[in-house]
C-alpha positions as CSV (number, residue, x, y, z in Angstrom):
1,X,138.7,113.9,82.0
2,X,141.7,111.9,83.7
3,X,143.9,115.0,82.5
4,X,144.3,113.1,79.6
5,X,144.4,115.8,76.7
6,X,142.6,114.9,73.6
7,X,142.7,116.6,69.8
8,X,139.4,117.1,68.9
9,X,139.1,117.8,64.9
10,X,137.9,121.5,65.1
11,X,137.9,124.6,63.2
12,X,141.1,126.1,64.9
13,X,140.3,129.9,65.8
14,X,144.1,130.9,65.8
15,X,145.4,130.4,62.4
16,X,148.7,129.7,64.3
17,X,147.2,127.4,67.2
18,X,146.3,125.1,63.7
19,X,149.4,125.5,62.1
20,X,151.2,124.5,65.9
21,X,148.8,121.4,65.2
22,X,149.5,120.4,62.0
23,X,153.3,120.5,62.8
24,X,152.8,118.6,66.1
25,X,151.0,115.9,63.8
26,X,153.8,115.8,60.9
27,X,156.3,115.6,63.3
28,X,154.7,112.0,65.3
29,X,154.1,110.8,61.6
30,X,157.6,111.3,60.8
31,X,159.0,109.5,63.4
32,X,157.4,106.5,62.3
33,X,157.7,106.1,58.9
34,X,159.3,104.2,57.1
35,X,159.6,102.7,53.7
36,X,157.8,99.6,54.7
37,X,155.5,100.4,57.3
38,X,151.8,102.0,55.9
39,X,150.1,104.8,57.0
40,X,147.2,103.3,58.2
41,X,149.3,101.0,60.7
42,X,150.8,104.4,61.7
43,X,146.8,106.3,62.4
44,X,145.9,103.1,63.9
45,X,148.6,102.2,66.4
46,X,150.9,105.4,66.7
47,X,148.8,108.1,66.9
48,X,146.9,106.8,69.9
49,X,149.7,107.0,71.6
50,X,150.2,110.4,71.3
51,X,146.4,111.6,71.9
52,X,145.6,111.8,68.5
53,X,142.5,110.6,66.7
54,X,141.4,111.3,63.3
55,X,140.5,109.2,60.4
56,X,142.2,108.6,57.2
57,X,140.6,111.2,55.2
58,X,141.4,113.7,58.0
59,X,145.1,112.4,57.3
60,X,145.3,112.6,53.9
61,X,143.7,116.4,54.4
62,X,146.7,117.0,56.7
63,X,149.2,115.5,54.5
64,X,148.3,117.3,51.5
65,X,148.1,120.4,53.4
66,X,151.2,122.6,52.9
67,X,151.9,124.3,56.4
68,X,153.5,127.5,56.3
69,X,156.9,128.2,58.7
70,X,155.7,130.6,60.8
71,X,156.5,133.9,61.7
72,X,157.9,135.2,65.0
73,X,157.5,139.3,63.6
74,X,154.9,141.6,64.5
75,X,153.2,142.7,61.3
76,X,155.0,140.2,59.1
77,X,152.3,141.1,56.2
78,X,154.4,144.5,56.4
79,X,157.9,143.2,56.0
């Protein structure tokens, strides 16, 4: 590698390290969007930019996922 850094479309092992990636994702989408521009233009010519490559259907998983705010607490399932 050319210290490039690269998502690869795994199984996270950290709940939170996939929750940091789904944000991180959101967040490039959103910059981008607009009423008139589609999201395929955005997975095809944005997200390359920022080291992201998934396909549509990986997209449309992401979108519809609702991602939780996470916690900053120890033992938040106590709180």
């Amino acid at each position: 590698m050319s210290g490039r850094f690269i998502f690869v479309d795994r199984m996270a092992y950290n709940r939170n390290n996939q929750i940091k990636r789904l944000q991180y994702i959101i967040s490039v989408y959103q910059q981008y969007k607009h009423s008139d521009v589609p999201d395929t233009h955005i997975l095809r010519i944005h997200f390359p930019k920022h080291h992201i490559f998934i396909s549509y259907r990986q997209w449309m998983n992401i979108k519809g996922t609702p991602v939780p705010k996470p916690t900053t607490e120890q033992l938040s399932l106590f709180n």
